[in-house]
VEXLOGU-709116 format. One line per field, with one value per residue (C-alpha): residue in three letters; x, y, z; residue number from 1. Coordinates in nm, 2 decimals. Layout:
! residues N
zati	[ALA,...]
xx	[X,...]
yy	[Y,...]
zz	[Z,...]
pamar	[NUM,...]
This chain:
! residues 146
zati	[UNK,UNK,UNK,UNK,UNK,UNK,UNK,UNK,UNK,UNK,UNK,UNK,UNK,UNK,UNK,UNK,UNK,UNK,UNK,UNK,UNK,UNK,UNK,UNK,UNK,UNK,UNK,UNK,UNK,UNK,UNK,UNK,UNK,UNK,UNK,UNK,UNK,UNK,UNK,UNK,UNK,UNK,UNK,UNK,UNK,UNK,UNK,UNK,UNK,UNK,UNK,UNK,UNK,UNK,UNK,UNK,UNK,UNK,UNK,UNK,UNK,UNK,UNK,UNK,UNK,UNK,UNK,UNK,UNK,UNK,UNK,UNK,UNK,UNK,UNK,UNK,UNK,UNK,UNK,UNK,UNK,UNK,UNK,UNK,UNK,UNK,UNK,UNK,UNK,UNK,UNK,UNK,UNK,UNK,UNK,UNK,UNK,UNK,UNK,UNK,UNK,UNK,UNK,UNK,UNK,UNK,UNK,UNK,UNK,UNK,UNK,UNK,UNK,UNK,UNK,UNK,UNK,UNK,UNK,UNK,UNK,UNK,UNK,UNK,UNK,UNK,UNK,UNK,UNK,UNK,UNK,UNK,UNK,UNK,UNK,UNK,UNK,UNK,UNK,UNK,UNK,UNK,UNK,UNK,UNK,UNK]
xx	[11.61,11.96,12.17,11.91,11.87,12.30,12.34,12.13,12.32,12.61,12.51,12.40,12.72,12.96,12.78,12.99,13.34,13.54,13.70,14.06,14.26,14.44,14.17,14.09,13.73,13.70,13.78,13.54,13.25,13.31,13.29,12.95,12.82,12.97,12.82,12.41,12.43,12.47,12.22,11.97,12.04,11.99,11.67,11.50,11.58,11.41,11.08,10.80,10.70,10.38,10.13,9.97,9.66,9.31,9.13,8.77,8.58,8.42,8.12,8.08,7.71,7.72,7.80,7.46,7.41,7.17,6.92,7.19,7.35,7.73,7.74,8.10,8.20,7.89,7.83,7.60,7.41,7.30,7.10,6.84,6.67,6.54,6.30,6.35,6.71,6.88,7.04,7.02,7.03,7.25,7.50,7.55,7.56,7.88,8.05,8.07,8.16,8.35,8.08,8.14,7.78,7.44,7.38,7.64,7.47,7.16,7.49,7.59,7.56,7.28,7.05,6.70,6.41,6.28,6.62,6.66,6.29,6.39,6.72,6.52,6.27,6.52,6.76,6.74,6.87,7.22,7.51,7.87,8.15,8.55,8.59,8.77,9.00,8.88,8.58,8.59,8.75,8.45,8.17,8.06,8.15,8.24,8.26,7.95,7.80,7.46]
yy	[8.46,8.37,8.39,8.16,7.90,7.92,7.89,7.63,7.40,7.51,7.36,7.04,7.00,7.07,6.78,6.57,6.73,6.47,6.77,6.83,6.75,7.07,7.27,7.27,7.19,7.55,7.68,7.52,7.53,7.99,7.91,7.71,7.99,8.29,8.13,8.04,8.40,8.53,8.26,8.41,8.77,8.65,8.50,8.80,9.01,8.75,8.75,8.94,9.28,9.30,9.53,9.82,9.73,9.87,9.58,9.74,10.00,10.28,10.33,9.91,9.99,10.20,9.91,9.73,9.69,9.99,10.20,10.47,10.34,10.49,10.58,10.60,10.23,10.00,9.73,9.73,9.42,9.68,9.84,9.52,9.66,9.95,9.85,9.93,10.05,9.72,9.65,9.96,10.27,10.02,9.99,10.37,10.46,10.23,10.27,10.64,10.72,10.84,11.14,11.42,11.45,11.26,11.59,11.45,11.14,11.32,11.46,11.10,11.08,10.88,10.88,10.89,11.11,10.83,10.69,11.04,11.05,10.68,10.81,11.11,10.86,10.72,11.04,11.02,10.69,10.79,10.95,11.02,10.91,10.89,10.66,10.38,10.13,9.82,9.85,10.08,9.79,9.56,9.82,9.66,9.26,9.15,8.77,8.68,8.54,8.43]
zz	[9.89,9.68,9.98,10.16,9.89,9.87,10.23,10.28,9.96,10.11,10.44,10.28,10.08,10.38,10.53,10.32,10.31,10.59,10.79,10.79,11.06,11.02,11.21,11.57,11.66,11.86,11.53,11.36,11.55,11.58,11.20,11.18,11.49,11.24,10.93,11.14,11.23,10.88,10.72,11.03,10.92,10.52,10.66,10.83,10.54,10.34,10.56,10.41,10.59,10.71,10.47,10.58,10.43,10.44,10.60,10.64,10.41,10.61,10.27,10.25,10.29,10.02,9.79,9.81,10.21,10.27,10.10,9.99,9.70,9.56,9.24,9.16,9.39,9.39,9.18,8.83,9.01,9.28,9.09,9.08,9.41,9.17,8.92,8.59,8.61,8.56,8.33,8.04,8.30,8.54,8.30,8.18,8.53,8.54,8.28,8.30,8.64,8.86,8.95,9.14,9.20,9.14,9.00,8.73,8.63,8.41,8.16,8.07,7.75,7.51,7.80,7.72,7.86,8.01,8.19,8.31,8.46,8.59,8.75,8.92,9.10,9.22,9.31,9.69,9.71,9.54,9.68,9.50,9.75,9.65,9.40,9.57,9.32,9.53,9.39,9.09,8.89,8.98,8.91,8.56,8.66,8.96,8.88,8.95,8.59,8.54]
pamar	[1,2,3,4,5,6,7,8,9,10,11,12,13,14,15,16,17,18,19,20,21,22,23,24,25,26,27,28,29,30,31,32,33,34,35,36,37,38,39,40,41,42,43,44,45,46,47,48,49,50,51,52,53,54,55,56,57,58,59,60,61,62,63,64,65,66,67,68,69,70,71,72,73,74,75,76,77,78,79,80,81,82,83,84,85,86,87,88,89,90,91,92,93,94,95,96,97,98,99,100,101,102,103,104,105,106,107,108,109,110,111,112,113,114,115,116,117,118,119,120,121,122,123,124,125,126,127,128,129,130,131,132,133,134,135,136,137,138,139,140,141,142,143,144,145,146]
């Protein structure tokens, strides 16, 4: 990014240099070729590489899209469709993932009889899939304030 910026004040400075009469206009014009070839070089050494990104999540119905809902990735919001989880049992769920299992989530602890008999009704609509750091990070808020 230097050597760009450089060559191109370079180029705009030589602009008003009066050329010497010393020099041959061959001569000159191998040196402007010699000297666009380089900047061209600088330049695609300067271009960004494409990322190898991943552009789709296989589990994005996991997040809040289907009746199966990931523990470990989806949102605390998600947990709306399920009465009487949001926000008390929502939130523990959240905040002590990743699980292994949905075996795991009746050890977190300070959960109450009643959250546990809440998190058993609901048992068949969980599943414990890789945490992913997309979404991990956006588990508890995900921007969206009320």
């Amino acid at each position: 990014m230097k050597l760009a910026i450089f060559a191109a004040l370079f180029t705009a400075a030589s602009a008003f240099v009066t050329p010497s009469a010393e020099r041959p206009s061959v001569a000159l014009q191998a040196e402007r070729r010699e000297f666009l070839s380089a900047l061209a070089g600088a330049a695609a050494l300067a271009a960004p590489m494409a990322a190898n990104a991943v552009r789709d999540y296989d589990n994005v119905g996991y997040l809040g899209g289907s009746e199966i809902v990931d523990v470990n990735n989806a949102n605390v919001r998600v947990y709306l469709k399920m009465p009487g989880l949001y926000p008390t049992v929502a939130g523990k769920i959240a905040t002590n993932g990743p699980y292994k299992s949905v075996g795991d989530l009746y050890n977190i602890p300070g959960l109450s009889g009643k959250e546990k008999e809440l998190i058993k009704k609901y048992e068949s609509r969980f599943t414990a899939l890789e945490p992913s750091a997309d979404y991990v990070i956006d588990r508890i808020n995900n921007g969206l304030y009320r």
